[in-house]
N, C-alpha and C positions, 0 to 999 in steps of 0.2 A: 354793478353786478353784485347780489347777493352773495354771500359765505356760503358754502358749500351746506347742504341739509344733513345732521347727521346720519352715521350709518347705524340706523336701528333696523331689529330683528324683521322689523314688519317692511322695512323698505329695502334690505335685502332677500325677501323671500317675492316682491314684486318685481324684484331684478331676477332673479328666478323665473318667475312666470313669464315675464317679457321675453326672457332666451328664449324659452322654449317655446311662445308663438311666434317668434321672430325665425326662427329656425327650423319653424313649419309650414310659416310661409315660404321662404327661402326654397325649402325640399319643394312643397308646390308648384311655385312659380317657375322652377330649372325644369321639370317634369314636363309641364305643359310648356313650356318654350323649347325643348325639346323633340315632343310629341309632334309639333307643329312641321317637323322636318321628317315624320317618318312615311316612306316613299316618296319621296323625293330623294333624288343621285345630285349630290352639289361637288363641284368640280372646278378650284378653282387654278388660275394661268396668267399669265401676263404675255402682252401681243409685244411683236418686234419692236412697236413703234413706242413699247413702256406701258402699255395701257395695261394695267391690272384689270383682270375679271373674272367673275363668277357663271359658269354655266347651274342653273336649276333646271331638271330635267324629273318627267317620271319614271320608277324602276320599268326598264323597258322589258315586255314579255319578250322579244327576240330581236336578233341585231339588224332586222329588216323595219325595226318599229319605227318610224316619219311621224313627227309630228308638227304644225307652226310654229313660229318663234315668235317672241317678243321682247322688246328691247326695252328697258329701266333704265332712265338716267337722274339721276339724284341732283338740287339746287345745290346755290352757291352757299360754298361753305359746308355744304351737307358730303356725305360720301356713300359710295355703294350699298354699306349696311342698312342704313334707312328705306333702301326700296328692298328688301329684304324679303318682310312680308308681305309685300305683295307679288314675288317672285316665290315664294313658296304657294299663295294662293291660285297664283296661274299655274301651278307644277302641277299641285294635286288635281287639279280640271283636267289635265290632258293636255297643257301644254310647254312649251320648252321656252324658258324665260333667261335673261342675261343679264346681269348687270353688271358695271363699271365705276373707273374713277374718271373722274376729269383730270387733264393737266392743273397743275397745282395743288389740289383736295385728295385725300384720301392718304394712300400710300402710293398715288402717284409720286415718282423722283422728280418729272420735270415739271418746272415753275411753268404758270402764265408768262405769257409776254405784256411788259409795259403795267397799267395803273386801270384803274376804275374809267380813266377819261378815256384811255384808250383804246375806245369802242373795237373800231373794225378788226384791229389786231387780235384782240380779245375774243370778240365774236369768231374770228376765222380757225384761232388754236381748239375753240368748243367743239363747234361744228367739225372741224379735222377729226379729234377723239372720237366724237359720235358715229360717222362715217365710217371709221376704222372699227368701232363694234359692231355695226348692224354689219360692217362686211365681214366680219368674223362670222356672224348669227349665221348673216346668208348660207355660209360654206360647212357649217357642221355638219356633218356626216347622217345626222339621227334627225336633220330636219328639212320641212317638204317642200321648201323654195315659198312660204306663204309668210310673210313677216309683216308686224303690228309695233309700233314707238311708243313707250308713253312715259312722260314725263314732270315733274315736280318743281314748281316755280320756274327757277332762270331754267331750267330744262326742258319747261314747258313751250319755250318759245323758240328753244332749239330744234325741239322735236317735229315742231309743227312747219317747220323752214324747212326740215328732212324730209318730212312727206311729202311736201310740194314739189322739191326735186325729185321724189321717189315716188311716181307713180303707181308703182304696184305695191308701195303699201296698200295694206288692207285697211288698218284704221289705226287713228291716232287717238290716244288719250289725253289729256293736259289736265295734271289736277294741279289747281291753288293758278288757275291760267293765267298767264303774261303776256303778251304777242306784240312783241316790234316789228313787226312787216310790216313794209309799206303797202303792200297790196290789200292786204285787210282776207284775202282769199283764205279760206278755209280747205283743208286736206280730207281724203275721202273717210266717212264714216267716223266724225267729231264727238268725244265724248267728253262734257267740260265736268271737272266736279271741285267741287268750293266745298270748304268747312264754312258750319253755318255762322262761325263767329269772325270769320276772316271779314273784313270792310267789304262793303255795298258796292266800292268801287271798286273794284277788284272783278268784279261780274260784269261791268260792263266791256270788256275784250271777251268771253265768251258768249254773250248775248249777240254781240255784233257780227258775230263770224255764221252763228245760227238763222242771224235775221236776215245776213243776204240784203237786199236793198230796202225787206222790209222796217218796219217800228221794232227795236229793239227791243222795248218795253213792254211787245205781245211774246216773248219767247218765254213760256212756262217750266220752271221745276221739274222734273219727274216727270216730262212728257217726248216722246220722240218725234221726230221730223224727219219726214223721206223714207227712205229705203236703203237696206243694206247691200242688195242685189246692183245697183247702178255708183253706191258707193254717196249717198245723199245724206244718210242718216245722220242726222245729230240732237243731242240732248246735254243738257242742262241739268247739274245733281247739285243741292246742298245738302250734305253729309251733318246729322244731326249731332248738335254739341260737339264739333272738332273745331280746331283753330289750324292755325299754316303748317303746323310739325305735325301734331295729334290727328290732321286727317287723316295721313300715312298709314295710319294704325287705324283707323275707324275702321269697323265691321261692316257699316254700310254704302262706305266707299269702296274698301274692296272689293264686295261682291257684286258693286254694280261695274267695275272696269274689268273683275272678273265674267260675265254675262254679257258685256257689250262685246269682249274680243273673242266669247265664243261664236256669240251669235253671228259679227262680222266673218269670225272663217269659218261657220257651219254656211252662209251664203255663196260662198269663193267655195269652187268643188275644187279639191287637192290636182295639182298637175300633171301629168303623166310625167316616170322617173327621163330625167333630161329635159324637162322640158319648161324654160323659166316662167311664174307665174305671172300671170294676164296683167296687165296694169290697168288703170280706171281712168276712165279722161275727164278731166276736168270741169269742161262744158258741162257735162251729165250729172256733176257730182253739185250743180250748186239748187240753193233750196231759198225761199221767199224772195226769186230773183226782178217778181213782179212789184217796181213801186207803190207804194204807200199799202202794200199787201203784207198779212201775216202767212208765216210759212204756215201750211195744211200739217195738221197732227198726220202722225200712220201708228198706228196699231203694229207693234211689235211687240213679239214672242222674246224675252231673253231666254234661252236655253242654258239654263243647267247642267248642263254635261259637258262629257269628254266631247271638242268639237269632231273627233276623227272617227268618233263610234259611237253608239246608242251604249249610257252606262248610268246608273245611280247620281243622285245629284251630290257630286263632293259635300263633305262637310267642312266649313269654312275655320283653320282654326283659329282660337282667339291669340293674341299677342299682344295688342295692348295694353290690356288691364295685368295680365301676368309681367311684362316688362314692371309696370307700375306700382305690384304689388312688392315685384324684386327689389329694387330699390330702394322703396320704403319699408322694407323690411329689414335690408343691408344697414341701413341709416340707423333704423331701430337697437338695431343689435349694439350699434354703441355705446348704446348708454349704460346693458348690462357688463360690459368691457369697461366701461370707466368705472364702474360700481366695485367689478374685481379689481382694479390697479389702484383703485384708495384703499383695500382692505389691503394692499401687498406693502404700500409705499406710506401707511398710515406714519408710522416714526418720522419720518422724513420729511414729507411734506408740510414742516413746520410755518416757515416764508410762503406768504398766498399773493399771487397777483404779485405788482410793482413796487408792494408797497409792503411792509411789514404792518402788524395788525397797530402797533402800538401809535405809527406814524398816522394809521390811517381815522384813528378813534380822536389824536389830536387834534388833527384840521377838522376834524367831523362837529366837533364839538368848540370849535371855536367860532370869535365873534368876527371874524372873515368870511363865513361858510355864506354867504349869500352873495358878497362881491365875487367871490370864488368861483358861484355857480352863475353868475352872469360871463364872468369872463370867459369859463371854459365854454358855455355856446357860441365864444368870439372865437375859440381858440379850433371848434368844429365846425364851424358854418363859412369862417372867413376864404380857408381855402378852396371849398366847393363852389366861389364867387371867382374866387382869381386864379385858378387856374386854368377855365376854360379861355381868360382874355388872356394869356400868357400864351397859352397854345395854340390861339389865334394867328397869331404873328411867329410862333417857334417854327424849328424845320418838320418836315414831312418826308416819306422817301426813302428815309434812311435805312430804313429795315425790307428783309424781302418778304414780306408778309402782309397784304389786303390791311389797312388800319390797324395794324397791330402797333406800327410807331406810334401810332396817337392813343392807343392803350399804355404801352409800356410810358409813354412819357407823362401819359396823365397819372400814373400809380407815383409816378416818383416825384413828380411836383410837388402833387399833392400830398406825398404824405412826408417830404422834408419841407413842405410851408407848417404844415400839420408839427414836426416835432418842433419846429421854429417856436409855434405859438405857445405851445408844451413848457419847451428850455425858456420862455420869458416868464411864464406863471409858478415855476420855478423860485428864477431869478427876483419874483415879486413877492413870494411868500408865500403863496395861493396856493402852493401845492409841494409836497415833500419830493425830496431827490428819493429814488428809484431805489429802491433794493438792493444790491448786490451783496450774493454770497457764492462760494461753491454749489455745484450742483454733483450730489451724489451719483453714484456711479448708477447704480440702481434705477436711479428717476430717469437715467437718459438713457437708458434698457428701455423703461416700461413707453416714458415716449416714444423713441422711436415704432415699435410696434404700435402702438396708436395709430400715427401719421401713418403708417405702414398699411395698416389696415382702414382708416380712412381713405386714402388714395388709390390703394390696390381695388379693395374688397366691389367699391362703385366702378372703380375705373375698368375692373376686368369686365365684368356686367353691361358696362354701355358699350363696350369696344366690342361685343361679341351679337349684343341684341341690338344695338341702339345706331351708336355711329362711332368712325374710325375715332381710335385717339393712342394708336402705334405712330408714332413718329418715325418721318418719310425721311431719305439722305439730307442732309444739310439742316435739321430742324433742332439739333443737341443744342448747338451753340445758343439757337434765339429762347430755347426752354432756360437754361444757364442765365442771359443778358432777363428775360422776364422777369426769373425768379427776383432776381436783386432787385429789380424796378417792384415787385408787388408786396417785397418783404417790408420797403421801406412805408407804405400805406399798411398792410395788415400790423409791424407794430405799432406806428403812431396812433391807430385804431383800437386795438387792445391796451394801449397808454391811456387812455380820454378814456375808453369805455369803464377801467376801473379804477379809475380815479375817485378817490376820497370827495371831490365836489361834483360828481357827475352824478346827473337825474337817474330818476328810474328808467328801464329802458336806454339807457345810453347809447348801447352797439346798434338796436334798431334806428335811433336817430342820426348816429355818425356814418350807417350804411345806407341810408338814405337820403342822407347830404351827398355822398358819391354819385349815388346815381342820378339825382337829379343836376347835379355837374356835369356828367355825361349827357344827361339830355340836353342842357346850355349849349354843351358844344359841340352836339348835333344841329341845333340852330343856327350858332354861329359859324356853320360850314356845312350845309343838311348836303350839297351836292357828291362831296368827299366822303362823311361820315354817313349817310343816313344809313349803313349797314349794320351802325350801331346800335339805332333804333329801332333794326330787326329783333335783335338778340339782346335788346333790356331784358325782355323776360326768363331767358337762360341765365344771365347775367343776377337776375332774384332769386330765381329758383335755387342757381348756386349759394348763392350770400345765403339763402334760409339755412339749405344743408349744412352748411359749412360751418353757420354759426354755432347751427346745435351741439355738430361734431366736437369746435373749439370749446364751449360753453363745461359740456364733459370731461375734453382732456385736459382743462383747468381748474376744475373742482376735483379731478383723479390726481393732479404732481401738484397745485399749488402753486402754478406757473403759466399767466398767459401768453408769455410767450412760445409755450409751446401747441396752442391751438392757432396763434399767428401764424408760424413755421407752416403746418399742415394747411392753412388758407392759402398760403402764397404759393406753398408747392402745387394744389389743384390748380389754382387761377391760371398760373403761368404754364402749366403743360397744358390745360384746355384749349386756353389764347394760342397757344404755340403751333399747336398738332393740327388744330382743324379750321382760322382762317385759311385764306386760301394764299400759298408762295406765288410769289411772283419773279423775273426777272431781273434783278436790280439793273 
């Protein structure tokens, strides 16, 4: 890592500028994520049974106003806030939308039962939660007995189990579809929709369910099948440029689960008051049931409007790209924050890094610098090799948290193999002992507001647009037990990264020695781990953020340890807050 750039006129008047479009985005993006909630009535409650939930509803013209419901349940891992905007998108249409936590996720209190293995247990605690909302849905006051499920990944396959029991749903949704039923039977009125980057395979469970006994391989994109009236209809979306999170938020997937669930209950006429609605049979509802046959197109009308009145087509609002812009604007703003905390801590911040400049210009220039720089890629690469075979054979279990023991223990392996290797290049000359001085009172002011504001400023931002990361009863202790497991890897990491014999690019190579250790021992256990493989890319995304944040608050005090501190405290409340608890 480079010495800090001096602070000249010209590169604080672009600290300047940066504020101030960083802080206009900011104002933007809270406006329009804002905006997106006006008429709509959000209301939220927790059921007997613990289940937190969100009623989204339109401001109703009178207290007689009935409208549909539909029911948002969020994947694993994920929580209510992520079906968010699509619960605002069904509100502003005219209809009355729900969503929930699962046991274990969210700000749910109560854990899962049992482990990843154990299915049926697992499956039966979902499904209960599920049940328990749509019987919430059913009973609301302001709605007309007409109810619609729809669901995101492991939800998807919840949802589609719920309809089959639940005949008089109207129609089910499944975006990012999954479907473990044995039956293969598809629920009335199937709307499957994929981001176009999610895997190929991934579309063959909604292709199947469409094709009925026909060729899976004739069910087209953006085309419907059957009728909404006998509860046949179904179709097939890929949502352009989304991935498995980012569909969520795609405009084009919205509006298409927004238009099929109108369209579904503009077909279904409202009930008379008392009297439950009709349910669909089964029989009636299946489509290319004729072997080696493709199912017949139909021509369907998605309606635009309120399903309960003739009204103006909603305007869809956007959320995505304003989530996207927040964040990357929050992120932004650090750097003019680190720009003012070197102009404040400028006297002080004498000691940089690990290493005082004098110790670091000696190895620099000495006739070791090349053994030096061979062995420090032993001393980064070695543990990203053995510690997934360490934790091959370690314990599992121990913690109540979905793979978070095999987090927490991979952070602390690795990164006491990591100072191991460190204390021996040390011990060999390779590299100078560590810095220590006082740290002024001042410097661990201006840090803490740093971390403070790295970890608040994003963290209030996803926890309000994005997804849960309020910590649920019992979850203090495993953020505490993280933290220490991720300190011990974020400083061994900021050790090697500025280190007097470390390459250019250092942190990018020693953070990417992690994760491809991560992926090792997703291999060497994919049945256990492979949830980990979900969330490599959150997992990067963090490390990018994180590193920039660190990168700054180390050129502002002079000190990487305190962009470490700030790393280990996001990783371990992310990991903490939102796998999913289990039962111990």
């Amino acid at each position: 890592m480079r010495s800090a750039p001096p602070l000249t006129p010209a590169r604080l008047l672009a600290a300047v500028l940066v504020a101030l479009v960083a802080t206009t985005l900011v104002g933007w993006a809270l406006v329009t994520l804002e905006a997106a909630r006006s008429g709509v009535r959000i209301e939220h409650g927790v059921l007997a049974s613990g289940v937190p939930f969100t009623v989204f509803r339109p401001v109703a013209e009178g207290a007689t106003d009935r409208r549909p419901t539909v029911v948002l349940a969020h994947g694993f891992a994920g929580s209510q806030q992520l079906m968010h905007p699509g619960a605002l998108a069904l509100a502003r249409a005219g209809m009355i939308a729900l969503t929930f936590d699962f046991p274990g996720h969210g700000r749910h209190g109560r854990p899962l039962p049992g482990s990843l293995r154990e299915h049926d247990a697992l499956l039966a605690s979902l499904l209960g939660a599920l049940e328990q909302a749509a019987a919430h849905a059913r009973a609301l006051p302001f709605a007309d007995g007409r109810i619609a499920v729809l669901g995101h990944s492991m939800a998807s396959d919840l949802v589609l189990r719920h309809a089959l029991a639940h005949p008089d749903t109207v129609a089910t949704v499944g975006v990012s579809l999954v479907y473990g039923g044995a039956s293969g039977q598809a629920p009335a009125n199937l709307l499957a929709i994929y981001g176009s980057l999610e895997p190929d395979a991934l579309q063959a469970f909604a292709r199947r369910l469409i094709a009925g006994e026909a060729d899976p391989a004739s069910v087209r994109p953006g085309t419907t099948y059957g009728r909404f009236e006998d509860g046949s209809a179904r179709r097939l979306v890929l949502a352009r440029g989304a991935e498995h999170i980012g569909v969520l938020y795609s405009p084009e997937a919205l509006r298409e689960a927004r238009d099929w669930l109108a369209a579904a209950f503009a077909a279904r006429p409202m009930p008379a008051p008392g009297q439950p609605a009709a349910g669909i049979d089964a029989s009636d509802a299946s489509v290319g049931s004729r072997a080696g046959t493709a199912p017949e197109p139909e021509t369907v009308v998605h309606p635009r409007a309120d399903p309960t009145r003739a009204a103006p087509d909603p305007v869809l609002p956007p959320y995505g790209l304003p989530l996207l812009v927040l964040l990357a604007a929050l992120v932004a703003l650090g750097w003019p924050l680190a720009i003012a905390a070197r102009v404040v801590l400028t006297p002080t911040a004498g000691r940089r890094r690990f290493f005082d400049e004098q110790a670091r210009s000696t190895f620099a220039d000495s006739a070791r610098s090349a053994r030096s720089r061979r062995l420090w890629w032993v001393a980064a690469l070695a543990p990203a090799l053995i510690t997934p075979l360490l934790l091959k054979v370690g314990p599992s279990g121990f913690v109540p948290v979905l793979v978070a023991d095999h987090l927490l223990l991979h952070f602390l392996v690795y990164g006491l193999l990591a100072f191991a290797g460190l204390l021996m290049l040390v011990r060999g000359g390779h590299l100078p002992r560590p810095a220590v001085a006082p740290v002024p009172a001042r410097v661990l002011i201006v840090a803490a507001a740093l971390i403070a504001y790295a970890t608040l400023a994003c963290g209030l931002a996803i926890d309000r647009y994005g997804f849960n990361l309020a910590p649920a009863d019992g979850r203090g202790a495993l953020i505490a037990a993280m933290g220490i497991a991720t300190m011990a890897w974020f400083l061994s990491e900021a050790w090697l990264a500025t280190a007097p014999c470390a390459p250019r690019a250092a942190g990018v190579a020693t953070r990417a020695a992690f994760l491809l250790s991560l992926a090792l021992s997703v291999a060497l256990d994919f049945r256990g781990l492979f949830f980990l493989l979900i969330i490599l890319p959150a997992i990067l995304a963090l490390f990018l953020v994180q590193g920039l944040l660190a990168r700054w608050a180390t050129q502002a005090t002079g000190r990487a340890w305190i962009g470490a501190l700030g790393g280990a405290i996001a990783f371990a409340w992310a990991v903490a807050v939102t796998f999913p608890a289990v039962r111990a």
